[in-house]
N, C-alpha and C positions, 0 to 999 in steps of 0.2 A: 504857223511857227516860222521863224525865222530861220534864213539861211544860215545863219552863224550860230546857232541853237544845234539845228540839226549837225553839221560838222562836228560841232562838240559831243552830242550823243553817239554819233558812229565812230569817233575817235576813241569812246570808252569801253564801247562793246569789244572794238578791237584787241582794246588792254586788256578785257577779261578772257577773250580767245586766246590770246598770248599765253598767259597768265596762266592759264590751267593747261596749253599743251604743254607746257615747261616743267608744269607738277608731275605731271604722268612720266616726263621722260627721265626725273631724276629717282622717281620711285623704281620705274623698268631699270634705271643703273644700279640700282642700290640692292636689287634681285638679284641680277645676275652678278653683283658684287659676292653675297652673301652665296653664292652656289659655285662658285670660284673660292669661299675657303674653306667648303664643306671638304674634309679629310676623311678620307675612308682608309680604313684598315684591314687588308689580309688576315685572315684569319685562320688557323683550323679547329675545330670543333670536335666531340666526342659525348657521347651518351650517360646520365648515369642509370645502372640497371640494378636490378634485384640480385643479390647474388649472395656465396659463402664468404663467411670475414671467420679469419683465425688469429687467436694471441700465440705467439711463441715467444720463449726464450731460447737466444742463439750463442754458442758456445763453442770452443774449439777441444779439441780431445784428441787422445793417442790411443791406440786398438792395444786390447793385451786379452793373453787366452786365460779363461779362469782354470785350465785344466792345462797347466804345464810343469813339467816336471824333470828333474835332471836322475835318469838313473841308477843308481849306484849298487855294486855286487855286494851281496849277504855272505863271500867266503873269498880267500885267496888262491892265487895258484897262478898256472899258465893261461893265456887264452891259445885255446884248440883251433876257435871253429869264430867266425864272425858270421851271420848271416842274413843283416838287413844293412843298407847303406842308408847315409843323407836324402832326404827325398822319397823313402819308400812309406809305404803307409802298414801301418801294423793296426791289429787287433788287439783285443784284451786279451795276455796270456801268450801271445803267440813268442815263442823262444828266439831272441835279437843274438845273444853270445852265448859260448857254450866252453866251462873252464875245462881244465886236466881235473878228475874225480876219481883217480887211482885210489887213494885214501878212505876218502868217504865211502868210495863200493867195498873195500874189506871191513873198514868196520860197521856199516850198514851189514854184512850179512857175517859176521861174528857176535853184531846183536840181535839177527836174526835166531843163528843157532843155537843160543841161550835162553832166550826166550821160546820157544819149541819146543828146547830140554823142558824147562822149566813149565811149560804146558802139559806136557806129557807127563811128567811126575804127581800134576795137580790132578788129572784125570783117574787116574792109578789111587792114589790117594783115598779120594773120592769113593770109589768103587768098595776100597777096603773098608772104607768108613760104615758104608753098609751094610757090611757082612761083621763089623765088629772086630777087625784085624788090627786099626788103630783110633787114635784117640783124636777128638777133635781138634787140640792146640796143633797138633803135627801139620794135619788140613790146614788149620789158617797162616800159619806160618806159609806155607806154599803158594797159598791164594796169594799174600802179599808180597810175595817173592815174585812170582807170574805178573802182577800186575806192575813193578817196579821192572825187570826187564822188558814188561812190554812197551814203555814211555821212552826204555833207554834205545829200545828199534824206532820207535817214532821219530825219535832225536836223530838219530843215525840214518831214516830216511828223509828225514827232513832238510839236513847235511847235505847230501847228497844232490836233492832237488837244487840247493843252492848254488850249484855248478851250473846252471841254466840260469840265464835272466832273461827275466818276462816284461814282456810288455806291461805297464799297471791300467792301463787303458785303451780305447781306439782313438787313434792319431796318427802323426805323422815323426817320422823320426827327422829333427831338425840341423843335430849332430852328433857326430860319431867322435867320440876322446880317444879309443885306444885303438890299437893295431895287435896282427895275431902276433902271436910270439911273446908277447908284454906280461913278464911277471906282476902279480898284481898286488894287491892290501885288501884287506874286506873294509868297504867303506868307499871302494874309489869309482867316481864317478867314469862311466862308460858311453851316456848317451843321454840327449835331449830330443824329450819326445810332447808335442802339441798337438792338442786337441782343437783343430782349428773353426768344429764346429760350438764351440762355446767359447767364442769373441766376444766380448765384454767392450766397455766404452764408460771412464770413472770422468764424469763432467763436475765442476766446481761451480758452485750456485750460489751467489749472494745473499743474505743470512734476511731479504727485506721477500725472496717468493720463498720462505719455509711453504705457506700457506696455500702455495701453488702447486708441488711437487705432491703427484701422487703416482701410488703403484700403479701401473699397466698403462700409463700414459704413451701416445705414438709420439715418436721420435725419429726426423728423419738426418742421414748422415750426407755431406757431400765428400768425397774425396780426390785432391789434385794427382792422385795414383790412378784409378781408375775414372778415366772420362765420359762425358754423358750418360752416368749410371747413377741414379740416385737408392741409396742401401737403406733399409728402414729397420728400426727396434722399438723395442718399447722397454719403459723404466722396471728395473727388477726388483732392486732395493733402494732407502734411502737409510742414508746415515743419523743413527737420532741423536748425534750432536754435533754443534759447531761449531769450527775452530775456530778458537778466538783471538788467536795474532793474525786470522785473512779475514775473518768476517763470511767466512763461506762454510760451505756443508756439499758433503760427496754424493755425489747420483752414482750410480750402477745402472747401465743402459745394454741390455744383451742383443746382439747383433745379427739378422742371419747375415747366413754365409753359407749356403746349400752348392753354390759351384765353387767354396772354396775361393773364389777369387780376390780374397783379400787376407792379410797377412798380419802379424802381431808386429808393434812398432811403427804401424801407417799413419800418418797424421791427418786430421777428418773435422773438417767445418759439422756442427752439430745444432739442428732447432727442434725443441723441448715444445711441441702443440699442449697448451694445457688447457685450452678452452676455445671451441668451436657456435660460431650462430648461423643459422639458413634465413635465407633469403631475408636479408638487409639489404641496404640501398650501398651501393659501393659506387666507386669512380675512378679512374686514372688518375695517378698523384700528378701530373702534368698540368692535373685541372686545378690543382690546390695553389691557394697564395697564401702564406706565413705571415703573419704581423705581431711580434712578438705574443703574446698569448692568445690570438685572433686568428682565425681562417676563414675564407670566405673563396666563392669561384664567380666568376662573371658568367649568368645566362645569356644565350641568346632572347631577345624582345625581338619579335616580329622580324622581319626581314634581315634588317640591314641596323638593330640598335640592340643593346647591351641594357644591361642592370645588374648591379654587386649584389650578390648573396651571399649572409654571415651563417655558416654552418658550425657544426660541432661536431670533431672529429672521436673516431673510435679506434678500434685494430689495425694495423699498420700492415700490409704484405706488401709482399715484394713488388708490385708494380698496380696492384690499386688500394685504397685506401675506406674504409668503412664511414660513412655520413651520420651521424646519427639524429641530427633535427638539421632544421632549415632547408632543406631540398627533399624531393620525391624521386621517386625513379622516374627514367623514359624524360627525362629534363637535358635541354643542349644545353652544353657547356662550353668555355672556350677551352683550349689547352691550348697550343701555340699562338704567342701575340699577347697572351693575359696582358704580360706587366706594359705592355703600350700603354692600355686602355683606361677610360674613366667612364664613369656612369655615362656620359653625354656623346661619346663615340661612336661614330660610324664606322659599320664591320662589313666585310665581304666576305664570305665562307669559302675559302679553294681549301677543301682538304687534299689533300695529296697522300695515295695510298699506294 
């Protein structure tokens, strides 16, 4: 072979060594190109688990006692005696005022004394009747005599009693209307007395959950009066019709209140639980994305990648949210950083606790 042969072929191999180191080095750029726009995203994450999901209806409502009542006296006169204030707590019966009954004690026992007479004649009577002394008309004339006095002492004791005002139930006296000395009227109201253990709660319910509302249902109450307390009742009655200028219908929700620590007139956030399920797949609503009729959460995919999953949502509580297809439990989830992300994202998990 010729010298100028050979020159030629060692000039070509050159070109080929060239040639392919040049390939490798723009493939190595083009690498570490691509790893230079790899974007990684912060993320924090969260569990979905097994848990309780509950439906409520939430409502606002005003406390009222079902057992309150404005006092008022059965006779006139002076007041003597006052002997409960605002604030004390009274029994069934227990005597709150006490009139002037100069009146009513004379003629309570002027029909006492008539009736007595009139006993004792009937007795007498009676006696002779046996022995044939008199005649039976005599006798019953007397009997109904006796018996007619004796309804006019019941009256005339009964009078009497009404110089006392009673307590009509156990409660609390709320307020006090008269003062001693206060001539009176039969009829005039003397005292407000509440029964604070039958607290009551009337919630107004749109006419579309008739269907939901049932007896003995739990109910729980919050109140801006009483803080971190939460009060529970359950539904007593329900109204069986509904108004039809609101579109709604009245619940009756009775309330405890065993320490008393709440009052008629309180105003009380109210959620009506009307249906309960166990162990469903639940999640932090943090994990949920909205798309108009669509929800779906981003899982974690292996380390450091994502994947959208379309779920279908159920009962809503206050800070997680019920799954009902598309996810399992013990699945990661994103919650902070969701709306960055797209299926093809790179994630970093710092959760921060």
């Amino acid at each position: 072979m010729s010298k100028k042969a050979l020159l030629a072929l060692g000039l070509g191999f050159s070109s080929l060594l060239l040639s392919g180191c040049g390939g490798s080095a723009e493939a190595t750029k083009e690498k570490k190109d691509k790893e230079k726009e790899k974007i990684v995203i912060n993320v924090e994450t969260t569990e979905t688990v097994l848990g309780d999901a509950i439906a409520t209806f939430k409502s606002t409502a005003v406390l009222e006692a079902d057992r309150q009542a404005t006092v008022t006296t059965k006779s006139s006169g002076i007041i003597l005696d006052i002997k409960v204030e605002e604030g004390d707590v009274v029994k069934a019966g227990d005597v709150m005022l006490v009139l002037e009954s100069d009146t009513q004690q004379l003629s309570l026992n002027s029909a006492k004394a008539n009736y007595e007479k009139s006993l004792n004649n009937l007795k007498r009577a009676e006696l002779m009747l046996k022995k044939g002394l008199t005649n039976t008309e005599q006798v019953d004339n007397l009997r109904f005599e006796t018996k007619s006095l004796k309804a006019s002492y019941d009256q005339a004791a009964m009078n009497l009693s009404f110089t006392k005002v009673k307590a009509p139930f156990d409660g609390m006296v709320a307020k006090r209307h008269v003062k001693i000395g206060n001539l009176i009227q039969n009829a005039t109201a003397v005292f407000d007395v509440v029964d604070f253990d039958s607290l009551q709660a009337k919630i107004s319910v749109p006419e579309h959950h008739w269907l939901l509302m049932k007896k003995g249902l739990p109910v729980s109450f919050d109140f801006d009066a009483v803080k971190n307390m939460t009060i529970n009742g359950q539904v007593e009655r329900i109204a069986p019709t509904v108004d039809s200028s609101s579109g709604t219908f009245e619940v009756t929700v009775a309330i405890e209140n065993k320490d008393h620590v709440l009052r008629p007139g309180l105003f009380a956030k109210a959620e009506v639980i009307y249906d309960q399920k166990k162990d469903v797949v639940v999640v932090n609503k943090d994990a949920i994305i909205r798309e108009d009729e669509m929800a779906y959460v981003y899982e974690l995919d292996g380390e450091d990648k994502v994947k959208r999953t379309t779920i279908t949502l159920g009962y809503e509580m206050n800070d997680t949210i019920e799954i009902t297809s598309g996810i399992l439990a013990q699945q990661t989830v994103i919650t902070t950083g969701k709306h960055n992300l797209t299926p093809d994202s790179f994630v970093k998990v710092v959760n921060y606790n």
